[in-house]
SERO-4910 file (N, C-alpha, C, O; in steps of 0.05 Angstrom, whole numbers):
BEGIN
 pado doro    nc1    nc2    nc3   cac1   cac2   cac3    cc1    cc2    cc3    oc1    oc2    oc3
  Unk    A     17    -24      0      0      0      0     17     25      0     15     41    -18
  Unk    A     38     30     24     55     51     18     64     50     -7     58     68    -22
  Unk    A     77     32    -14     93     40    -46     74     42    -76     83     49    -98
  Unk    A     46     35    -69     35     47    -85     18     69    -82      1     76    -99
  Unk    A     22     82    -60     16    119    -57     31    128    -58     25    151    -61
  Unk    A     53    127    -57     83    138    -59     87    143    -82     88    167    -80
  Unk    A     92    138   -108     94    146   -131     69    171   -136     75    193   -145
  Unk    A     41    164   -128     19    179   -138     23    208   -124     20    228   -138
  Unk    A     28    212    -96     28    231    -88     53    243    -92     53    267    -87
  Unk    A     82    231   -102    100    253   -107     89    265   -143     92    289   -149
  Unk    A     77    243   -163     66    264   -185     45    279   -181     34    289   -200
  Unk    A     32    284   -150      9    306   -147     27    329   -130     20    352   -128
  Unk    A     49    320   -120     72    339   -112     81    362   -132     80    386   -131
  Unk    A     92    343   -154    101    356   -182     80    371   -190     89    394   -190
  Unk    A     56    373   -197     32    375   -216     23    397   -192     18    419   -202
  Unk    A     21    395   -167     25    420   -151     57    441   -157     66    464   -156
  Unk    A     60    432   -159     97    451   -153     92    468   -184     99    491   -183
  Unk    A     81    457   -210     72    468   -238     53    486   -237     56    505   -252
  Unk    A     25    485   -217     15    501   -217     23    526   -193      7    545   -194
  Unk    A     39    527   -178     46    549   -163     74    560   -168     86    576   -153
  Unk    A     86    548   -195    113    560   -200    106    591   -212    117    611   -206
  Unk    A     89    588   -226     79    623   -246     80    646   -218     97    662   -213
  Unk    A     55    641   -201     52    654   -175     83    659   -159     90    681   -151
  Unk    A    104    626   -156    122    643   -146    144    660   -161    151    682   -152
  Unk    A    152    652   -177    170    671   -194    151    699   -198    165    719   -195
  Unk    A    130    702   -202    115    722   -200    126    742   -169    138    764   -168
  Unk    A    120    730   -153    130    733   -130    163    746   -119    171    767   -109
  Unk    A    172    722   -128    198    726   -128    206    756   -152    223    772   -144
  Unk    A    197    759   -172    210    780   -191    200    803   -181    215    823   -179
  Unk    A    177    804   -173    156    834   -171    156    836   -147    155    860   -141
  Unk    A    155    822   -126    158    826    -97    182    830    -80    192    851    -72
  Unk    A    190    802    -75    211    795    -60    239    807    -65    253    816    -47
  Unk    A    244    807    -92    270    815   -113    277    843   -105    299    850    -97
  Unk    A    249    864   -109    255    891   -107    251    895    -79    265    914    -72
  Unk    A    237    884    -60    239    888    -33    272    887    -28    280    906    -16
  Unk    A    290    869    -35    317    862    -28    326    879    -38    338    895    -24
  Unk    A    325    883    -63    340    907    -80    334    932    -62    354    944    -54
  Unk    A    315    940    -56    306    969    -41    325    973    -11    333    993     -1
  Unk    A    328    942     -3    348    934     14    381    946     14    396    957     29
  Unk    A    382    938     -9    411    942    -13    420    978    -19    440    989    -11
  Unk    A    395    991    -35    403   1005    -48    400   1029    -19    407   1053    -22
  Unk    A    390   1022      6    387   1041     34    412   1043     44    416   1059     63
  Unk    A    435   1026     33    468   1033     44    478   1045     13    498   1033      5
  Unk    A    468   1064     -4    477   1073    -21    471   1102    -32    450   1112    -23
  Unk    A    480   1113    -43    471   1132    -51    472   1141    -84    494   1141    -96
  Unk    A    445   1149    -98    441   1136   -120    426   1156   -137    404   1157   -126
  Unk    A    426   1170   -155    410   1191   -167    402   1185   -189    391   1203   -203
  Unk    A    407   1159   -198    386   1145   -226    396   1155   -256    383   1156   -277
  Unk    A    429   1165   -250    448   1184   -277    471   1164   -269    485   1153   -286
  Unk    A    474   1160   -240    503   1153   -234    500   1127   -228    477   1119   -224
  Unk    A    518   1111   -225    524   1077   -212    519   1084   -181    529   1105   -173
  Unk    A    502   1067   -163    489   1071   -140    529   1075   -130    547   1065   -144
  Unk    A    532   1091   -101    559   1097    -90    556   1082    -56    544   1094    -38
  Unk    A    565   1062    -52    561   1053    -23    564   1075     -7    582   1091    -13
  Unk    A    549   1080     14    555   1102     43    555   1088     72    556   1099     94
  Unk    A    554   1059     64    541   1040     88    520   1050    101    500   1052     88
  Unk    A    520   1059    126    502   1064    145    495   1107    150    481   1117    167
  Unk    A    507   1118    132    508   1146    130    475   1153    117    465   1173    125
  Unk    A    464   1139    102    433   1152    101    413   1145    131    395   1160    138
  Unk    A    421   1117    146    417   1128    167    420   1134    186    408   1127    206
  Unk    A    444   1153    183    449   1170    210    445   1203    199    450   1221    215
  Unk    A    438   1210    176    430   1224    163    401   1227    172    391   1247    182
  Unk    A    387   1202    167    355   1207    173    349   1208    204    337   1226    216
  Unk    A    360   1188    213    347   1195    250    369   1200    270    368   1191    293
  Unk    A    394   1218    258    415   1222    280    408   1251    287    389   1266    280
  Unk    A    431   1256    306    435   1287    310    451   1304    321    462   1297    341
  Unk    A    454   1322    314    484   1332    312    486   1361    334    466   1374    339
  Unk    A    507   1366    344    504   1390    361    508   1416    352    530   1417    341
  Unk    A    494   1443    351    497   1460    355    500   1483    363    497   1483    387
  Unk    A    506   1513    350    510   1527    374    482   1534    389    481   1544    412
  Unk    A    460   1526    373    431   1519    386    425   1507    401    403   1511    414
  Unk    A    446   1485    407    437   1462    422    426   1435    400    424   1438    375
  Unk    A    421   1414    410    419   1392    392    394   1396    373    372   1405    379
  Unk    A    402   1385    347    393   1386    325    389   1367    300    407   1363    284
  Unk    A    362   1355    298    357   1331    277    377   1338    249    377   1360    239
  Unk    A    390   1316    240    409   1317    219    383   1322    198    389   1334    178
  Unk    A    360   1315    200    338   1304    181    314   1319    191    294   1305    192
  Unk    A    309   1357    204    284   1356    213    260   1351    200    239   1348    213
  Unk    A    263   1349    171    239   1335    166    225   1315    167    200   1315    169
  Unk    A    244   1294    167    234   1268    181    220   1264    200    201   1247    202
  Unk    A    232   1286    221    212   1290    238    188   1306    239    172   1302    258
  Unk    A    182   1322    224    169   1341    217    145   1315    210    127   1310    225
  Unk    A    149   1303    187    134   1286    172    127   1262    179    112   1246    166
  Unk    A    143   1256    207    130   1232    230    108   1249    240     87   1237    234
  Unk    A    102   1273    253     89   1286    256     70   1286    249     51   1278    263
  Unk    A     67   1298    221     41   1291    204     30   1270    204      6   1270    211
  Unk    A     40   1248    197     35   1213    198     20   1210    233     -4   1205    235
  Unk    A     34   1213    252     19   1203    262     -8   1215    279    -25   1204    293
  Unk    A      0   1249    270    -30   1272    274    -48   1253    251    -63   1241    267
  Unk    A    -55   1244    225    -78   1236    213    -85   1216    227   -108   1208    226
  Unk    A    -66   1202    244    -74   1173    260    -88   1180    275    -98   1160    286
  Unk    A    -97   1199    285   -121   1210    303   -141   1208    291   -162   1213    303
  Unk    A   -142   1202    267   -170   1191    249   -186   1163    261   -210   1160    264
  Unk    A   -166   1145    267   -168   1118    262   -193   1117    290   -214   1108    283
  Unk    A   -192   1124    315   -210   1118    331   -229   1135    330   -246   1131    348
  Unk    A   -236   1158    311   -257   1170    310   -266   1152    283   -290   1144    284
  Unk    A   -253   1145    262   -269   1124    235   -285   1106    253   -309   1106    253
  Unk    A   -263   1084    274   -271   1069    286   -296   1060    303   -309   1039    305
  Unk    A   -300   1095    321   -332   1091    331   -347   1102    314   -370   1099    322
  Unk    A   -345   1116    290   -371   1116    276   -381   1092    259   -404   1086    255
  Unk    A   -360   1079    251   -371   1053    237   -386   1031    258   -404   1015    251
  Unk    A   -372   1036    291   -386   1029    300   -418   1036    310   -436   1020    315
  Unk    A   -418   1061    310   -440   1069    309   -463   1076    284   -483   1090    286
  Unk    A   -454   1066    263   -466   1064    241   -475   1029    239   -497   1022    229
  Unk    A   -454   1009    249   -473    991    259   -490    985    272   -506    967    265
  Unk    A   -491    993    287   -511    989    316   -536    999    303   -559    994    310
  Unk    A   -528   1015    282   -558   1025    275   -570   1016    247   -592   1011    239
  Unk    A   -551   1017    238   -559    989    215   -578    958    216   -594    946    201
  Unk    A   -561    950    255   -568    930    256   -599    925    257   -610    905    248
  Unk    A   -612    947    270   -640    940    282   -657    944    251   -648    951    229
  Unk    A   -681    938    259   -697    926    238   -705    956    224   -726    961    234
  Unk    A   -700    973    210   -700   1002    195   -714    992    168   -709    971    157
  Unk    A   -728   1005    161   -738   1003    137   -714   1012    120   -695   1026    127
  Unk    A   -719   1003     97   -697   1007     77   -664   1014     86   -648   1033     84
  Unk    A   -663    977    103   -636    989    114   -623    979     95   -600    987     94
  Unk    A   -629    962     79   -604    956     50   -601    976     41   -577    978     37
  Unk    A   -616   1000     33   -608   1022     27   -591   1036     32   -570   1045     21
  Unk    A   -605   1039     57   -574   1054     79   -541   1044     78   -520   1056     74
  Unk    A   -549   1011     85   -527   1004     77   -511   1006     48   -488    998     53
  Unk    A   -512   1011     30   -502   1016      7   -495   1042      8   -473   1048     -2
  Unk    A   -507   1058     16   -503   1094      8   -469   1088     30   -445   1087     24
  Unk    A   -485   1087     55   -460   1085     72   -434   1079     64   -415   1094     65
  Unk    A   -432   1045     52   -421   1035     34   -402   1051      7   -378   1051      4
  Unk    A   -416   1060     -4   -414   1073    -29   -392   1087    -33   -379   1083    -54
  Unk    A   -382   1115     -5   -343   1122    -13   -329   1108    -11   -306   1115    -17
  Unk    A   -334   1073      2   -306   1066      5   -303   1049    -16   -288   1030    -14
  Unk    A   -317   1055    -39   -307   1035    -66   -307   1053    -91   -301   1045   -114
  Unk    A   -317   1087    -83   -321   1099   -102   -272   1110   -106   -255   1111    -89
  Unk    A   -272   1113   -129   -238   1116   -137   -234   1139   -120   -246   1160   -123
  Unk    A   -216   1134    -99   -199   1157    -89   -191   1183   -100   -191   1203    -85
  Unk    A   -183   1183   -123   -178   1205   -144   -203   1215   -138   -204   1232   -120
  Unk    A   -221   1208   -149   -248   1227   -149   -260   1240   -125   -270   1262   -124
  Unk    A   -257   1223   -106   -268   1236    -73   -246   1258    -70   -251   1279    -56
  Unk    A   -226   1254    -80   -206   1273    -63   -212   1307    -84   -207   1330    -78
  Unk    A   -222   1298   -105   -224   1325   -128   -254   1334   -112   -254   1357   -103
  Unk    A   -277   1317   -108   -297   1323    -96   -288   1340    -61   -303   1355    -49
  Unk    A   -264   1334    -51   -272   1349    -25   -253   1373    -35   -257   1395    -25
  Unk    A   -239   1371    -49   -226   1402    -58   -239   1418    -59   -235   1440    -48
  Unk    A   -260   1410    -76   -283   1429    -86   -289   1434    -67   -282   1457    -62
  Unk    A   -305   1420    -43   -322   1422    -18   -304   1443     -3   -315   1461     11
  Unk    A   -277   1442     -4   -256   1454     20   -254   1483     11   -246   1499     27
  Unk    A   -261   1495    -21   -250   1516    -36   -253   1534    -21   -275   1533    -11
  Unk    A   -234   1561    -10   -247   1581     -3   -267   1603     -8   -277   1618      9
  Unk    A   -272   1599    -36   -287   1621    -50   -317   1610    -55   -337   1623    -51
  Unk    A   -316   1585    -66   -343   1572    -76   -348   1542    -64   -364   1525    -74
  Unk    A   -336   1539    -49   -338   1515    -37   -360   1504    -22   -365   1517     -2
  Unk    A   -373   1484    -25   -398   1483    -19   -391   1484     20   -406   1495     37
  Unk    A   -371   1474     25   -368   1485     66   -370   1513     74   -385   1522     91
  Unk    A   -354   1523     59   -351   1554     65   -380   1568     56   -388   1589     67
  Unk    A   -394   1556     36   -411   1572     30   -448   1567     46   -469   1579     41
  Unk    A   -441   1545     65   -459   1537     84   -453   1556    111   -469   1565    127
  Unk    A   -421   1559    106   -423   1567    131   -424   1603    132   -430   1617    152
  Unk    A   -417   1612    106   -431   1637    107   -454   1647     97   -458   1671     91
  Unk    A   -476   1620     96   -505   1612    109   -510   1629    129   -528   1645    129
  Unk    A   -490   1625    150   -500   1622    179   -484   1649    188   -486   1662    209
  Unk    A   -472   1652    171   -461   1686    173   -433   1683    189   -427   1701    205
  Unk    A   -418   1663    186   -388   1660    190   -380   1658    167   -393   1654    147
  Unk    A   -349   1661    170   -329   1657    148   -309   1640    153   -291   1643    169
  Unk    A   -315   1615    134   -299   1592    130   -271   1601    128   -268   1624    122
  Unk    A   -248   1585    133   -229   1591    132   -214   1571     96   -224   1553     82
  Unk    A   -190   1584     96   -183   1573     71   -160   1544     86   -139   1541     99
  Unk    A   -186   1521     67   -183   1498     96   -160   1482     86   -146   1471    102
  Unk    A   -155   1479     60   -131   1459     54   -105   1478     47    -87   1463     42
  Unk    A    -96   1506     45    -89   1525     50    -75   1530     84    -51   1521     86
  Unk    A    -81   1536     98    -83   1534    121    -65   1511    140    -71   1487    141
  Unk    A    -41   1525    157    -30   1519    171    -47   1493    190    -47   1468    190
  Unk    A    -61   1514    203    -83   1505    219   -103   1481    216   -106   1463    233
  Unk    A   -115   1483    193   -133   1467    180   -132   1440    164   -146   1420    165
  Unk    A   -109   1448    148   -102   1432    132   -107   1407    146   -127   1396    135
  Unk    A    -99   1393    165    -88   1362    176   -123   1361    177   -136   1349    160
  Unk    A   -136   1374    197   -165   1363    202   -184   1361    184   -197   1340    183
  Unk    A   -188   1384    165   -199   1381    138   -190   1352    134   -205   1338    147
  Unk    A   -163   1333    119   -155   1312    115   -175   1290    132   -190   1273    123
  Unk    A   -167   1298    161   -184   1275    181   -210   1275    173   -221   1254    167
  Unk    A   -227   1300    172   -252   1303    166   -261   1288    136   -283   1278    129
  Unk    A   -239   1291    123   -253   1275     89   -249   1248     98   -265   1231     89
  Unk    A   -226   1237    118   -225   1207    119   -242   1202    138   -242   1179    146
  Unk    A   -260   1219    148   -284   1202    169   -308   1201    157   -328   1190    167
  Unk    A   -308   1210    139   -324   1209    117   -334   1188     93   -354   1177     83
  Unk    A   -303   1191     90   -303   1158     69   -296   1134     82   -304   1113     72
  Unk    A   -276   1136    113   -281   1108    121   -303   1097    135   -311   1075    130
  Unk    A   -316   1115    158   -349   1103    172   -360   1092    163   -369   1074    176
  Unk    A   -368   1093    135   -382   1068    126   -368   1043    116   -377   1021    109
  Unk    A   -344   1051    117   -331   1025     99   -325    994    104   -345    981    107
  Unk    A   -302    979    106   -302    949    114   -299    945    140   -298    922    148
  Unk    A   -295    975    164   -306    968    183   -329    966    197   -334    954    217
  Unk    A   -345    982    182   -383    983    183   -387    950    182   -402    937    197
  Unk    A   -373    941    164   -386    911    145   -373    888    166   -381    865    167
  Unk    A   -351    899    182   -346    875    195   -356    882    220   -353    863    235
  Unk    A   -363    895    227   -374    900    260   -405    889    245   -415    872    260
  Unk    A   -419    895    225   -452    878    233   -447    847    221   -467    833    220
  Unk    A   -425    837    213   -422    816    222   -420    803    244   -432    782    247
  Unk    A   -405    814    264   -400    812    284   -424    807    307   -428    789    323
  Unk    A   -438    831    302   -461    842    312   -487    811    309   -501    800    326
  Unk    A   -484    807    280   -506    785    274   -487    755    288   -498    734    286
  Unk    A   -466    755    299   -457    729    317   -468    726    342   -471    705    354
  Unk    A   -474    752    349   -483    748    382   -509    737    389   -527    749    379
  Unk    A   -513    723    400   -533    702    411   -553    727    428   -547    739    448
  Unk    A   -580    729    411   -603    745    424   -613    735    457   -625    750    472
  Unk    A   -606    713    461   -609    702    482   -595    712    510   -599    708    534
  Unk    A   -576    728    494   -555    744    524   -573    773    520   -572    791    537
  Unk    A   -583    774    505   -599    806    510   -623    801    524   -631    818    540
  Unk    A   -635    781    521   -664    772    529   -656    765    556   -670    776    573
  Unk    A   -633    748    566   -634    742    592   -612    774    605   -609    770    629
  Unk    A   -600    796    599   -602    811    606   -625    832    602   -620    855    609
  Unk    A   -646    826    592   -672    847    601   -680    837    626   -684    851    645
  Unk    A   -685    805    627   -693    797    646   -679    812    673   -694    820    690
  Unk    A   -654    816    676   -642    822    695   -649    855    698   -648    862    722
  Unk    A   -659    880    675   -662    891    688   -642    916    666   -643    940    667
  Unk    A   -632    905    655   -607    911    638   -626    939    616   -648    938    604
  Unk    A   -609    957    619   -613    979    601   -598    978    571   -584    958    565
  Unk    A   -602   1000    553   -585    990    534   -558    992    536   -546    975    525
  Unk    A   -545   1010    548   -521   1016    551   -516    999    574   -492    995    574
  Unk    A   -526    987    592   -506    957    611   -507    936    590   -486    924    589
  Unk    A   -530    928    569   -532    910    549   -504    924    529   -487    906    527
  Unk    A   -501    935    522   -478    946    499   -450    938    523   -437    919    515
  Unk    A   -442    951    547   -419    950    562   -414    925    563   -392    917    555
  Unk    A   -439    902    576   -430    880    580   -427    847    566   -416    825    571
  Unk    A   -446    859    544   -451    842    522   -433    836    491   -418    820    482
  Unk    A   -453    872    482   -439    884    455   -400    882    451   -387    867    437
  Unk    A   -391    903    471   -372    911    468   -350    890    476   -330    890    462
  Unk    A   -351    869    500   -339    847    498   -332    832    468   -309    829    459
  Unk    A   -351    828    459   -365    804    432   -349    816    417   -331    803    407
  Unk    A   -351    847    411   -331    858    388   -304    861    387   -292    872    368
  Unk    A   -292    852    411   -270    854    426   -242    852    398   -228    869    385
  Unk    A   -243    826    398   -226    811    364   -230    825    341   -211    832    328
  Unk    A   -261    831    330   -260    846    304   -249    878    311   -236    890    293
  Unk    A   -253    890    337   -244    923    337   -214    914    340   -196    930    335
  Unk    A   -210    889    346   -174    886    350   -165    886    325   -145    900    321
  Unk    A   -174    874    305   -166    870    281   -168    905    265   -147    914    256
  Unk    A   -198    923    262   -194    942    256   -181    951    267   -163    938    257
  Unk    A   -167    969    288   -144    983    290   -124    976    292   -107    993    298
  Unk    A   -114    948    286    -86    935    274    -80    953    247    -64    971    244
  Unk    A   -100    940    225   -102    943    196    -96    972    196    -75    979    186
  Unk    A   -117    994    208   -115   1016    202    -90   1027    209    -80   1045    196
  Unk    A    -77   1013    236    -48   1027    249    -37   1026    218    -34   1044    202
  Unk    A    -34    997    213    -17   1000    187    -19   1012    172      1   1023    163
  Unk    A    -45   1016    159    -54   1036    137    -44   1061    137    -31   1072    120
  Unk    A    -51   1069    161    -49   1097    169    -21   1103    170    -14   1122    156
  Unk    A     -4   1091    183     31   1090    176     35   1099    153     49   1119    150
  Unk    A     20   1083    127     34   1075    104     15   1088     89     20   1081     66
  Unk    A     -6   1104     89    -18   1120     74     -8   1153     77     11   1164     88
  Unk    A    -33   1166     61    -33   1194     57    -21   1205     30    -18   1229     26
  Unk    A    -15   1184      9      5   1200    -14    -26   1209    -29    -29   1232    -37
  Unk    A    -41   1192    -29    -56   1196    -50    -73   1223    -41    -88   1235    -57
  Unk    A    -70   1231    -16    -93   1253     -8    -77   1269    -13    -82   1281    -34
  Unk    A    -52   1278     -1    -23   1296     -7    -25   1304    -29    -27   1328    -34
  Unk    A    -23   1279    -53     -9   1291    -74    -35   1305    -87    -31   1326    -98
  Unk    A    -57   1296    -89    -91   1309   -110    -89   1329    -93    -78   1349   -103
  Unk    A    -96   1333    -70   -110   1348    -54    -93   1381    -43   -104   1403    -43
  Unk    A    -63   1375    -36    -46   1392    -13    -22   1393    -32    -11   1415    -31
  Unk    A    -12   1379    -48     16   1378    -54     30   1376    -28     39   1397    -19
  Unk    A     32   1362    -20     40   1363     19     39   1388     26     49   1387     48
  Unk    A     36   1406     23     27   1438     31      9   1444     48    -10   1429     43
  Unk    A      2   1460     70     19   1486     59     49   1488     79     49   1494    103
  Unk    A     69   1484     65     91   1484     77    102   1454     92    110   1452    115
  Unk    A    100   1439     79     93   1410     92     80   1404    127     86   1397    150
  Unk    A     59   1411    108     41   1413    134     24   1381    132     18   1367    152
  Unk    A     18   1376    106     -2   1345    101     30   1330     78     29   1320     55
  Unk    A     45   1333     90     67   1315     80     65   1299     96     67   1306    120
  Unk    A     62   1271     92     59   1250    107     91   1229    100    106   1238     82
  Unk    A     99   1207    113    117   1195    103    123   1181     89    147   1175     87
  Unk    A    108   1171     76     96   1165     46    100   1175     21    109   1167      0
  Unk    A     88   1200     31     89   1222      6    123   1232     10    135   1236    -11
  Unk    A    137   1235     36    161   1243     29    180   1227      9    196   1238     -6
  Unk    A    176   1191     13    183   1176      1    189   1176    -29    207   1167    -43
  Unk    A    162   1191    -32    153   1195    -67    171   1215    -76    186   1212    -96
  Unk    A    171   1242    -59    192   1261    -63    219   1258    -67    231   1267    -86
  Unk    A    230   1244    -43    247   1237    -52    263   1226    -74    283   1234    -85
  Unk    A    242   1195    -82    253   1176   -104    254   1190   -136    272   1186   -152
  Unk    A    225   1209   -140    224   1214   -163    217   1243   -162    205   1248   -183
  Unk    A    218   1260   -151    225   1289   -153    251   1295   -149    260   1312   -163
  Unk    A    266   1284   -131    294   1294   -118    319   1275   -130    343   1281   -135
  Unk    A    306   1250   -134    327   1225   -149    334   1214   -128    340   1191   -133
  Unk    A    337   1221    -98    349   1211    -81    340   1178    -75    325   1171    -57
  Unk    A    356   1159    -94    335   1145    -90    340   1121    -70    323   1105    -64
  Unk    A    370   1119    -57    382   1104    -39    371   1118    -12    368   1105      8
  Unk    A    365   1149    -13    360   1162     17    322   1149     18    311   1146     40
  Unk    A    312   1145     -2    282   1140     -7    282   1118      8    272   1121     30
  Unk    A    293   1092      2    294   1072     10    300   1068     36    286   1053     50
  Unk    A    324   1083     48    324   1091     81    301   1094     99    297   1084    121
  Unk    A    277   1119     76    261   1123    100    246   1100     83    229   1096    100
  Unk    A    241   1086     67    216   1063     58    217   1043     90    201   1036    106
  Unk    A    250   1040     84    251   1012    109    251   1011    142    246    993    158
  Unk    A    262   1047    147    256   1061    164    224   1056    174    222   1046    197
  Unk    A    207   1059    164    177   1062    162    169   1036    163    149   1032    177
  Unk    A    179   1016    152    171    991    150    176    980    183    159    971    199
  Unk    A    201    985    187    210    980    220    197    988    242    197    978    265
  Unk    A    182   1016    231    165   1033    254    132   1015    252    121   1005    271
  Unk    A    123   1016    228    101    995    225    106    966    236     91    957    253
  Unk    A    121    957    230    139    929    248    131    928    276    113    916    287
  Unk    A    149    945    283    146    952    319    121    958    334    116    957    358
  Unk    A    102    968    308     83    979    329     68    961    321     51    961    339
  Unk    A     58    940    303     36    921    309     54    899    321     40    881    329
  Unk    A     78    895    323     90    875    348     77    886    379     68    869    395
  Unk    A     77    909    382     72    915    407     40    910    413     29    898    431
  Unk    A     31    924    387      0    921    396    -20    893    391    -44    887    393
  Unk    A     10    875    383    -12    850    383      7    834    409     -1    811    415
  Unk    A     22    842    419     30    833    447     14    844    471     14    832    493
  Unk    A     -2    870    465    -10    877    494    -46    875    480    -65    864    491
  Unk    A    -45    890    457    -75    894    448    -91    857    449   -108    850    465
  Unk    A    -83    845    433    -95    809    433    -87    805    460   -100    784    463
  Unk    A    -72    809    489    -74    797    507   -102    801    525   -115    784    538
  Unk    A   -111    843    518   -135    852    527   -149    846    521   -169    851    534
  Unk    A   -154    830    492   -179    822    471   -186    799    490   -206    798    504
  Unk    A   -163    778    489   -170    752    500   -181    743    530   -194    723    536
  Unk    A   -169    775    554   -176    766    579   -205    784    574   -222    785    592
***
């Protein structure tokens, strides 16, 4: 019996290994290859005219060292920091997206007339093309004709000039992404969630006496514990590794790199500036900071999920 499965399953071995060779060389050329290459080229310095020039470890002590002056100490790279800055001011998005989707479930869930409806509209920016939402809130943000400003000198105030603006700029940004994320795939995975919970813990907490908010503290918000763990994992990362696309339609990272995120500096770097060995510094730089921080938050965040 062994020796006649033994032949059959090493040609379903082979006949496997044929159908996942395309996928990995795919892999291997377009993924892995230039991830390493991006590797190499972060101890180099490289302007896309010249043969890359080794510097070893000089782009980063360039990007996060610092040097003394007659000021007192001083980032070799203040933009870097400048533009950690920005990155992680939009991350103040993520737990305001977070309870509105949650609170766009909760209200989804109950029996609403034409709540497929609702659900779809809700639905609807986070699949409509980015390019286009971001031309649509320009318009919305304009100082002169902008449908915000021109609501609000409705009411006999004067809008400020919002993507312009020192001040404004970052929250305008937060305000368009709470916009297009509340309804999106975290709406859709919280009333999944929502439709797992056994009606039977609500029914035997009425019995007890239970309002809606002891029913939500001790029921709801337990139950969602894993899926809210999972959305603000995803988004940490997102949010790290986003912002080019709002930057670049919306701000030009402006005004004054005020919505330069580190992403978008990335971009600057490689193909406005050529710098394309210092690009790669902050790519893997960023990758290490995204690294670290969902190591941390799935060491302490999944230990609070689970107790």
């Amino acid at each position: 019996m062994r020796a006649t499965f033994a032949p059959r399953s090493r040609r379903h071995g082979r006949t496997a290994l044929i159908f996942l060779l395309p996928n990995f060389v795919g892999f291997v050329v377009f993924t892995a290859g230039p991830v390493l290459v991006s590797l190499g080229l972060s101890f180099t310095s490289w302007d896309l005219l010249q043969p890359p020039c080794w510097v070893g470890f000089d782009n980063f002590v360039r990007l996060l060292g610092f040097h003394l002056s007659p000021e007192g100490w001083e980032a070799n790279d203040p933009y870097f920091w400048k533009y950690l800055g920005n990155t992680l001011f939009l991350l103040l998005g993520l737990p305001l997206n977070t309870a509105a989707s949650l609170g766009l479930a909760l209200m989804l869930q109950d029996n609403l007339r034409f709540r497929s409806a609702y659900r779809f509209l809700f639905y609807l920016p986070s699949v409509v093309s980015g390019v286009a939402i971001y031309y649509l809130w320009r318009w919305i943000y304009n100082p002169d004709y902008g449908l915000l400003n021109t609501a609000l000198a409705g009411l006999g105030m004067e809008g400020p000039a919002w993507l312009s603006s020192l001040s404004w700029s970052k929250p305008a940004l937060l305000l368009m992404g709470l916009w297009v994320s509340a309804g999106g795939q975290a709406m859709i995975l919280y009333l999944a969630a929502l439709s797992q919970i056994s009606p039977e813990l609500y029914e035997a907490a009425e019995i007890d006496g239970a309002g809606r908010w002891e029913k939500f503290r001790a029921i709801t918000w337990p139950a969602l514990g894993p899926v809210t763990f999972f959305i603000l994992t995803m988004g940490m990362i997102g949010g790290l590794q986003g912002g080019f696309e709002a930057a670049y339609v919306m701000t030009g990272g402006g005004p004054f790199g005020a919505t330069t995120t580190l992403g978008y500096q990335i971009y600057n770097l490689a193909y406005v500036h050529f710098q394309m060995g210092y690009a790669a510094t902050l790519a893997w730089t960023l990758f290490l900071l995204v690294l670290g921080i969902t190591l941390l938050q799935w060491r302490f965040g999944s230990r609070q999920t689970i107790a």
